[in-house]
ROMI-504227 format. One record per residue (C-alpha): x, y, z; residue in three letters; residue number from 1. Coordinates in pm, whole numbers, padded with zeros to 5 digits. Example, Ala and Ser with C-alpha at 12.3 -4.5 7.8 and 13.67 -1.06 7.14 Angstrom:
BEGIN
c1  c2  c3  residuo  num
01230  -00450  00780  ALA  1
01367  -00106  00714  SER  2
***
This chain:
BEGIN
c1  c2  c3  residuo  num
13123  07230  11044  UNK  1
13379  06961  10929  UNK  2
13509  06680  11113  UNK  3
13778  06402  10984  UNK  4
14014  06142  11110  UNK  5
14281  05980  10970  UNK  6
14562  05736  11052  UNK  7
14958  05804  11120  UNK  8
15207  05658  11337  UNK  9
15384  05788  11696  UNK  10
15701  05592  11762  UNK  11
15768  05526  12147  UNK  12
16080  05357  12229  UNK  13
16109  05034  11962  UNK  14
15670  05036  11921  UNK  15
15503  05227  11655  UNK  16
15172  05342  11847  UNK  17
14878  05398  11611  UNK  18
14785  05812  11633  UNK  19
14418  05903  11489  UNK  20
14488  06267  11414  UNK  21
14123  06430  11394  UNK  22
14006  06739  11274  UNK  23
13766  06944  11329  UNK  24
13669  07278  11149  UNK  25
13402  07496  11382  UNK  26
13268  07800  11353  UNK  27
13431  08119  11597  UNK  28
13709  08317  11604  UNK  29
13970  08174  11352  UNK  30
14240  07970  11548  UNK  31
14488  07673  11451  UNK  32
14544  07446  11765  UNK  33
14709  07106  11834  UNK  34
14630  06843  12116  UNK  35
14721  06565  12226  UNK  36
15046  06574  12397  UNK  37
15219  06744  12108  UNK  38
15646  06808  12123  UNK  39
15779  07186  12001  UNK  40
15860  07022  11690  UNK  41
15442  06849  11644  UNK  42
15325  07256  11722  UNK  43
15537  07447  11531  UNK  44
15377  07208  11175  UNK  45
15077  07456  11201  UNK  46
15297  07698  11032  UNK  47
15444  07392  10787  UNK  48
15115  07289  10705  UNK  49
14922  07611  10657  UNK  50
15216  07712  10391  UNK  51
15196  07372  10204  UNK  52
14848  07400  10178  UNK  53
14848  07700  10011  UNK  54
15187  07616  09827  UNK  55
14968  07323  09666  UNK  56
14713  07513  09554  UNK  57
14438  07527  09799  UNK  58
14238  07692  10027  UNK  59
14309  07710  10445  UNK  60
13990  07804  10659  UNK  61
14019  08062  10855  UNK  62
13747  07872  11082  UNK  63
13828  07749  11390  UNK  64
14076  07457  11368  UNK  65
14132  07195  11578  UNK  66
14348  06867  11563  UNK  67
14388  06591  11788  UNK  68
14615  06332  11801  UNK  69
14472  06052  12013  UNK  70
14553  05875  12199  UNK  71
14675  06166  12411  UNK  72
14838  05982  12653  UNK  73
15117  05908  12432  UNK  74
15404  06160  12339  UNK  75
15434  06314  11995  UNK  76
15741  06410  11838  UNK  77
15910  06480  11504  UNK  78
15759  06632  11190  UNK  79
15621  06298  11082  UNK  80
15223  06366  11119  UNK  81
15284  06697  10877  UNK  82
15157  06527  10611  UNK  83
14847  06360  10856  UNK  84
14741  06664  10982  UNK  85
14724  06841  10627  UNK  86
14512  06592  10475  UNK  87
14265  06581  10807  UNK  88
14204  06960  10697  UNK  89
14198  06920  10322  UNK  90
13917  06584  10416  UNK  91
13732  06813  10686  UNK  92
13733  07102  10492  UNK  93
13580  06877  10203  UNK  94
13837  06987  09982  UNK  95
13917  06642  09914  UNK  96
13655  06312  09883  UNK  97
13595  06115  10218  UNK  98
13633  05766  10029  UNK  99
13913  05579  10036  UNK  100
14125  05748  10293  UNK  101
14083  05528  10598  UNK  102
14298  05280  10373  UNK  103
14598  05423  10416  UNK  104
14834  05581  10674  UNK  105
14996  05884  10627  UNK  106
15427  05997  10766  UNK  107
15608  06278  10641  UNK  108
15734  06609  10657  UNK  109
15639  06922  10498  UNK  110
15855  07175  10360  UNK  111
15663  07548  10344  UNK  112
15627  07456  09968  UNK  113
15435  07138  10006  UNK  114
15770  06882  09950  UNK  115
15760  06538  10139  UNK  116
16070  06534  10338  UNK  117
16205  06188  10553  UNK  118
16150  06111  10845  UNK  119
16328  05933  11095  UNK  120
16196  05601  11234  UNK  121
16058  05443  10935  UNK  122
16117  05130  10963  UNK  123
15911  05027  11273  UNK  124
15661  05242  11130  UNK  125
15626  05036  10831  UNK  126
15650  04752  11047  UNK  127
15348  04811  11227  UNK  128
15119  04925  10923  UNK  129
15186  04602  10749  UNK  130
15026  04459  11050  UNK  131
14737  04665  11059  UNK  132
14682  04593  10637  UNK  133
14660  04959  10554  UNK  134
14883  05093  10322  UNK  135
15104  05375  10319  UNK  136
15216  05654  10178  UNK  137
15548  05784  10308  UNK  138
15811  06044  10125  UNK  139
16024  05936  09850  UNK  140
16335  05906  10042  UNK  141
16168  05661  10338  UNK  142
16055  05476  10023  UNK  143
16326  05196  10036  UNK  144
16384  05165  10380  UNK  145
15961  05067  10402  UNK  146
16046  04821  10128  UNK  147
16218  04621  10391  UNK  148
15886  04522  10504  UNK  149
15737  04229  10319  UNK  150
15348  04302  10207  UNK  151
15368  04642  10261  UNK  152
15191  04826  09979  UNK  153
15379  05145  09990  UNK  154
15311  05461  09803  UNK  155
15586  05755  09749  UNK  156
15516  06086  09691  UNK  157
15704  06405  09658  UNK  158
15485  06674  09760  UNK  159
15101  06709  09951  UNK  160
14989  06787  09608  UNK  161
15056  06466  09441  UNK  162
14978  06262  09754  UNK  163
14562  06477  09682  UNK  164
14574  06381  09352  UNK  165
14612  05984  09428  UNK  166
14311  06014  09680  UNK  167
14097  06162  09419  UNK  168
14208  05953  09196  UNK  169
14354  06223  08947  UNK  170
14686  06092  08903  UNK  171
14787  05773  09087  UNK  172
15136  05740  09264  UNK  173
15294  05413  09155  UNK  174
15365  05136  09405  UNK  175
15667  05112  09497  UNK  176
15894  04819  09387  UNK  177
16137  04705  09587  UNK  178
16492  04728  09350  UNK  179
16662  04381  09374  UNK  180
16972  04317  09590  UNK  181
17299  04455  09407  UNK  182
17507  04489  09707  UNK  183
17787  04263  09833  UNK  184
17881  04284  10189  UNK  185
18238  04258  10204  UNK  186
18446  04207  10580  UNK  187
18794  04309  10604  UNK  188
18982  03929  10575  UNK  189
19143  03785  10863  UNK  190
19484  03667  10612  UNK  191
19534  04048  10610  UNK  192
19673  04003  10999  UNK  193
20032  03912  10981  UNK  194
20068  03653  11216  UNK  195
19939  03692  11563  UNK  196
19818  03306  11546  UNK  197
19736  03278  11920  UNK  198
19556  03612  11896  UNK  199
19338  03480  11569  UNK  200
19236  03180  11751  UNK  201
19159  03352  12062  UNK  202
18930  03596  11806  UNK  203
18759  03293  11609  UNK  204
18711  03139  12003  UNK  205
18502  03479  12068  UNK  206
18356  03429  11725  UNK  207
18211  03026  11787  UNK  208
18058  03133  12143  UNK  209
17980  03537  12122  UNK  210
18245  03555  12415  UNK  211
18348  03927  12509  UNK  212
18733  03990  12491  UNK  213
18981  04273  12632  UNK  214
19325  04268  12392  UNK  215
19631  04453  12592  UNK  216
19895  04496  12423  UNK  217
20153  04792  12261  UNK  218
20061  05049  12005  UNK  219
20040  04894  11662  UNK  220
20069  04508  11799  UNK  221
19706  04471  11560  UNK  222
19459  04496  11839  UNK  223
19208  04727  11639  UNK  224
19314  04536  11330  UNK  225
19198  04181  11487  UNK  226
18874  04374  11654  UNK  227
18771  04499  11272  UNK  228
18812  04133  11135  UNK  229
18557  03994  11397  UNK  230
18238  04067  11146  UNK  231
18405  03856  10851  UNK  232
18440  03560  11069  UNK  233
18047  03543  11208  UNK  234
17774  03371  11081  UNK  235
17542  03613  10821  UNK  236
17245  03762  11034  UNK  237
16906  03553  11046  UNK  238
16643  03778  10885  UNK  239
16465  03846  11243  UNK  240
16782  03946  11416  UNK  241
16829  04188  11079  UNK  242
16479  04341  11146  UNK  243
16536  04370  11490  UNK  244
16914  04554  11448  UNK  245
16729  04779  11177  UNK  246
16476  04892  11360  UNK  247
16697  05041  11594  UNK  248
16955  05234  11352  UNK  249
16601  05371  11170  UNK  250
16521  05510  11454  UNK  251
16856  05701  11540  UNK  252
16864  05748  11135  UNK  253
17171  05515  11077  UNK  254
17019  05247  10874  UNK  255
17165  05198  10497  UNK  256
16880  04974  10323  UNK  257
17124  04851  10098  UNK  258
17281  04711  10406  UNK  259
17066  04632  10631  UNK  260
17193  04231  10644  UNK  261
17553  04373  10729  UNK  262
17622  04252  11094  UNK  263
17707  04599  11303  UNK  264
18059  04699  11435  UNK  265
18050  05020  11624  UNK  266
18332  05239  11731  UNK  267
18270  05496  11961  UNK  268
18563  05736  12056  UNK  269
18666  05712  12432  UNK  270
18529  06056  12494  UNK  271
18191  05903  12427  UNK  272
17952  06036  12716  UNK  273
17759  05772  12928  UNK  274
17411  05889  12750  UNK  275
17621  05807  12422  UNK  276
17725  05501  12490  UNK  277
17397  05307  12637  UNK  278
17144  05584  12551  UNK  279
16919  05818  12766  UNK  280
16725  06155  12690  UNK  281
16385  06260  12704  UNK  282
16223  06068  12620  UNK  283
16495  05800  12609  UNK  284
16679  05747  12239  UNK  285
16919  05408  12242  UNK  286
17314  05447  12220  UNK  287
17597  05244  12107  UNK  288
17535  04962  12295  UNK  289
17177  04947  12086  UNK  290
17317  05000  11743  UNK  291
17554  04772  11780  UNK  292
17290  04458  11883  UNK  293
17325  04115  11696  UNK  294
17686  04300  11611  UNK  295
18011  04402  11738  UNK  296
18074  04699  11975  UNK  297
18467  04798  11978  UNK  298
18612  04975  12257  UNK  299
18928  05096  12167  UNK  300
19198  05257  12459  UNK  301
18927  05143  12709  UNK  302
19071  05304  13023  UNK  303
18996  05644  12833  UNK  304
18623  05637  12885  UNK  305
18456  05723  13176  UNK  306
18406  05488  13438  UNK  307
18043  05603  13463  UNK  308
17990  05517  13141  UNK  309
18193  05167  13178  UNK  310
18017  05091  13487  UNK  311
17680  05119  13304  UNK  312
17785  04836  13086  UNK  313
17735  04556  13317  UNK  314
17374  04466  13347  UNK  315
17366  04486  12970  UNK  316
17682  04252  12897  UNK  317
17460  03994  13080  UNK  318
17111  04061  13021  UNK  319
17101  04194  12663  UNK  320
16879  04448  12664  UNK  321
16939  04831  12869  UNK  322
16633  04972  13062  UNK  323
16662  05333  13069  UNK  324
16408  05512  13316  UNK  325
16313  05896  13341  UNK  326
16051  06072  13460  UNK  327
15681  05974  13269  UNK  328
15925  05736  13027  UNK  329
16055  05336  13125  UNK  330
16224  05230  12797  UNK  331
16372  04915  12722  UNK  332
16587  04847  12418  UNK  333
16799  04610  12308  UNK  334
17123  04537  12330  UNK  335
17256  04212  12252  UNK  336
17614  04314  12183  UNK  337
17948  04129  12135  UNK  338
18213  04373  12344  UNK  339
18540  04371  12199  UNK  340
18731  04577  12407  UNK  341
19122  04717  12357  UNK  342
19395  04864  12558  UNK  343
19775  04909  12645  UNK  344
19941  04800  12932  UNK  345
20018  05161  13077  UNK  346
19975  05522  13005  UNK  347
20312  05529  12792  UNK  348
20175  05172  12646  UNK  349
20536  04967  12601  UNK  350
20532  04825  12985  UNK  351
20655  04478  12913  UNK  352
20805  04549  12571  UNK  353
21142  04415  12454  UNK  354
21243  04662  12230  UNK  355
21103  05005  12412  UNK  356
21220  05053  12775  UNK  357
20854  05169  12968  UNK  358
20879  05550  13115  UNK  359
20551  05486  13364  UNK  360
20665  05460  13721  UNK  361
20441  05211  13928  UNK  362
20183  05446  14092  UNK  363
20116  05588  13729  UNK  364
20080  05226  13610  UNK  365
19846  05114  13890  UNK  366
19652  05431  13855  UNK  367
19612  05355  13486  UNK  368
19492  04959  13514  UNK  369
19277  05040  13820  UNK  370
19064  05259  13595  UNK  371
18883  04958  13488  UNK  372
18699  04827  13805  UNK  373
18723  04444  13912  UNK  374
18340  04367  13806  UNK  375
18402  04481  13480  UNK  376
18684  04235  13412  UNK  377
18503  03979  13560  UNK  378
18214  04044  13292  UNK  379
18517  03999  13017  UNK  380
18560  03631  12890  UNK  381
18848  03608  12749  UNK  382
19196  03827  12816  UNK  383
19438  03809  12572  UNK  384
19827  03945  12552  UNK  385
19874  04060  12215  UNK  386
20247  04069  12141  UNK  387
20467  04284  11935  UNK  388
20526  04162  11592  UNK  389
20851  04160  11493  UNK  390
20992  04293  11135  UNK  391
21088  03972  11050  UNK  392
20740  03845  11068  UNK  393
20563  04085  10927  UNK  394
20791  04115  10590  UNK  395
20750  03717  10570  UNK  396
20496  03584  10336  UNK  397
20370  03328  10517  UNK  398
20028  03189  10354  UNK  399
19754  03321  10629  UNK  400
19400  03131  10661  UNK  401
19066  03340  10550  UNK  402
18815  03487  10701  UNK  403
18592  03231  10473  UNK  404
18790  02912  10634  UNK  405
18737  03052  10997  UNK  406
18365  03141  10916  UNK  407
18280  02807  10804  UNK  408
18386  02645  11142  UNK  409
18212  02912  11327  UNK  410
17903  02853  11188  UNK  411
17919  02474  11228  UNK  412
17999  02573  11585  UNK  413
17679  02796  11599  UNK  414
17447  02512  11473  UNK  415
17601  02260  11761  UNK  416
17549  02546  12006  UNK  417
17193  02644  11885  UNK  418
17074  02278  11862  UNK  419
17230  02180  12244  UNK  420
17082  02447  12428  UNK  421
16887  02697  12194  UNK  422
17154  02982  12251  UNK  423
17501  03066  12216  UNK  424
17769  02934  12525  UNK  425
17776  03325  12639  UNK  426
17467  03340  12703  UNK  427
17409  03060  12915  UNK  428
17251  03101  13281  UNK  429
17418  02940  13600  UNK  430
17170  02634  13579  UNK  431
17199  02561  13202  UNK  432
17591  02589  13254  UNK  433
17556  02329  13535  UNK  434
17368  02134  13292  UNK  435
17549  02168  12945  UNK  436
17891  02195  13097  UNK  437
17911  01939  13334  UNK  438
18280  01781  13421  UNK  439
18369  01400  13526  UNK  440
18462  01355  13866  UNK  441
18873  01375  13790  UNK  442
18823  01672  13548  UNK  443
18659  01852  13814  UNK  444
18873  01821  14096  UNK  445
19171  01942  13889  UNK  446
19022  02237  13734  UNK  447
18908  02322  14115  UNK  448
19251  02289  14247  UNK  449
19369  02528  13942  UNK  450
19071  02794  14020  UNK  451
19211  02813  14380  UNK  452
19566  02859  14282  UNK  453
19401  03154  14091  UNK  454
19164  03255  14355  UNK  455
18912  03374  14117  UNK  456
18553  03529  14189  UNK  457
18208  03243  14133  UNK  458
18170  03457  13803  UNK  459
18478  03381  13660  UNK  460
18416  03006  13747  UNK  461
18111  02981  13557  UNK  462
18285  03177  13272  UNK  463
18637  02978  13226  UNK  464
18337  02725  13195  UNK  465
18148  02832  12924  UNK  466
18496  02938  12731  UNK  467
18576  02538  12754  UNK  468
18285  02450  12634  UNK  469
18362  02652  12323  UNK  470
18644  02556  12276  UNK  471
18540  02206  12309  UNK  472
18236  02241  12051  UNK  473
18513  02394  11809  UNK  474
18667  02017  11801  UNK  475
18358  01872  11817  UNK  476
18380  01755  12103  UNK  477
18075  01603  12351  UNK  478
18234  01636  12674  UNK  479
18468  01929  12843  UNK  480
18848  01780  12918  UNK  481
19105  01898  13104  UNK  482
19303  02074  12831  UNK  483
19009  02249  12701  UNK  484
18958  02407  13083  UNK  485
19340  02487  13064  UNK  486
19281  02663  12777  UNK  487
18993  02849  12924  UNK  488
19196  02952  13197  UNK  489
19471  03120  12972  UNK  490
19279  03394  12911  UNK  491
19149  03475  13197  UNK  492
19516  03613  13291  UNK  493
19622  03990  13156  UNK  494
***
């Protein structure tokens, strides 16, 4: 008879659940089984462990064997309690001392010969045993990604065997020390765009208020150029939003720890599937629209995707988190993405062009722009023309301002925005747009006589509003005026 328990983690949607993974040797018929709502990938370790066991040197009972990973209610997936499950036996089988064990918490893979291999989901992993003060010993690769976590006491190892020696105190692995920060993040500068100026301060608008924005415009006008210049011109991330962005691209095994402070830009291609794009599976994984939160998502050709998948943007756009439902799983994750979004004007993409005569007819043209459905646009805030650029300009060396210059204003923007009303101007409800963007009587009667020239949806009102205020904050402004609105109401116009 031998009975042990030790400590691991089971990751379910952005939580790492504690998982006690007992053991139990009995006497009977020998037999190797796993419960507790194990995956393919939890039941096939028997074979992984029993090999690295033996690998490293020592003995598997051919007693009866049983393993639990409580709670059971909870799915179990991935290779990561390999290394769990093999020290329960080597404890229970009291090949190993029962002393110090119940200090630490054990991820990792096995390879047949008793390596530590990574794992995916680390980070939130790491997260949560810092909470619960136990320390943990993780592969060699997961090493630096853990490190992220401050007062973590983590211990690498390479294989099971070195991982037995530190518990009985043989040979003990070094803690880990996290290397120092040698890594610049470097943007793509903004004076690389040859002028464009309306487009640039249409971008740094988006940049001052997280506003979404849909660029139309001919092939090689600088639409994904502008979109990939969008990161240099943002405030640096605040450590929680960091955590909170690498949690997520641990967990789809995307995250560089070297880094991890670089604000996302994501670009899927337009044949991206709808499960791609916001996430889904079972049990739910997050897509694009998660790895890209607290950062950019770039939609280039945007009447190539699928409308499904368009469609499914919405409720995200304007909550900032997806909730993705199947059956036994509810998942929420977030998504707190800045859409940048680009496309031409037709299928042949020069309708409108002075220099190339258009070859779309007007059904094929209507066809084209109808892919992207009304509500969607609606959810845009700002529509901008971009314009061919004509050889002159672009062999001119006209002095262009930074990405540095722009940033600096942007962030002063921020700190007005953050100190006003707590949040950015995008993300302000009805009521706290009634509230922080109110209009004087003469103000308000004009920009209501312009919205009905326009005939525009209650949406749109609320978010020409929000763009003025923006752009007023960006001249420091305290109140919204009547030329700010105007400008507001430029780019709601493809």
């Amino acid at each position: 008879m031998g009975f042990s328990t030790v400590f691991s983690r089971a990751v379910y949607g952005m939580r790492a659940i504690e998982v006690h993974v007992e053991v139990h040797l009995s006497a009977g018929l020998p037999r190797f089984a796993i419960v507790g709502l194990p995956e393919t990938v939890v039941k096939e370790s028997k074979d992984r462990v029993r090999s690295a066991i033996l690998m490293s040197h020592f003995k598997f009972s051919g007693r009866r064997l049983t393993v639990n990973l409580a709670p059971a209610d909870v799915p179990k997936e991935g290779g990561r309690f390999d290394l769990a499950i093999a020290m329960g036996i080597l404890l229970a089988s009291h090949q190993l001392p029962k002393t110090t064990e119940n200090r630490y918490e054990f991820i990792g893979e096995l390879a047949l010969s008793g390596e530590l291999r990574p794992i995916s989901s680390c980070l939130p992993i790491a997260i949560a045993a810092a909470a619960s003060q136990r320390a943990l010993i993780l592969p060699q690769a997961n090493a630096e990604e853990a490190a992220l976590v401050e007062g973590l006491m983590i211990y690498p190892a390479q294989t099971l065997l070195q991982v037995c020696q530190h518990i009985t105190g043989q040979q003990l692995l070094p803690v880990y020390q996290k290397p120092a920060e040698t890594v610049t993040i470097r943007y793509p500068d903004l004076a690389d765009v040859k002028g464009q100026a309306y487009a640039k301060y249409a971008l740094e608008i988006a940049a001052a208020g997280g506003h979404s924005l849909l660029m139309t415009g001919t092939p090689g006008s600088g639409k994904s150029m502008l979109a990939t210049r969008l990161p240099g011109i943002l405030p640096p991330l605040q450590p929680d939003q960091a955590y909170e962005t690498a949690v997520v691209g641990s967990m789809m095994q995307k995250l560089d720890p070297k880094r991890w402070l670089q604000r996302p830009f994501r670009s899927p291609h337009h044949g991206a599937s709808a499960v791609a794009l916001v996430g889904g599976g079972n049990p739910p994984k997050p897509g694009e629209i998660s790895l890209a939160h607290h950062g950019i998502l770039f939609l280039d050709e945007l009447p190539e995707f699928q409308r499904q998948a368009l469609e499914m943007l919405r409720e995200p756009m304007e909550s900032g988190h997806i909730m993705i439902s199947r059956a036994g799983h509810q998942m929420m994750f977030p998504a707190n993405f800045q859409l940048i979004a680009a496309m031409n004007p037709c299928p042949c993409g020069y309708l409108g062009d002075k220099l190339v005569e258009c070859r779309c007819n007007p059904s094929q043209i209507s066809r084209y722009q109808s892919k992207l459905s009304g509500p969607l646009l609606d959810r845009i805030d700002l529509h901008l023309t971009v314009p061919r650029l004509s050889l002159t300009d672009m062999t001119q060396n006209q002095a262009s301002e930074h990405s540095d210059a722009v940033r600096s204003r942007v962030i002063l923007c921020h700190r007005a925005q953050l100190s006003r009303q707590q949040k950015l101007n995008s993300r302000l409800t009805a009521a706290e747009v009634n509230r922080y963007c109110q209009l004087d009587e003469k103000t308000k009667a004009a920009f209501l006589l312009l919205l009905e020239k326009l005939q525009v949806s209650v949406r749109v009102y609320h978010k020409a509003l929000k763009v003025a205020r923006t752009v007023a904050d960006l001249q420091a402004k305290t109140d919204i005026e009547l030329v700010d609105l105007q400008q507001a109401l430029q780019f709601r116009v493809l």
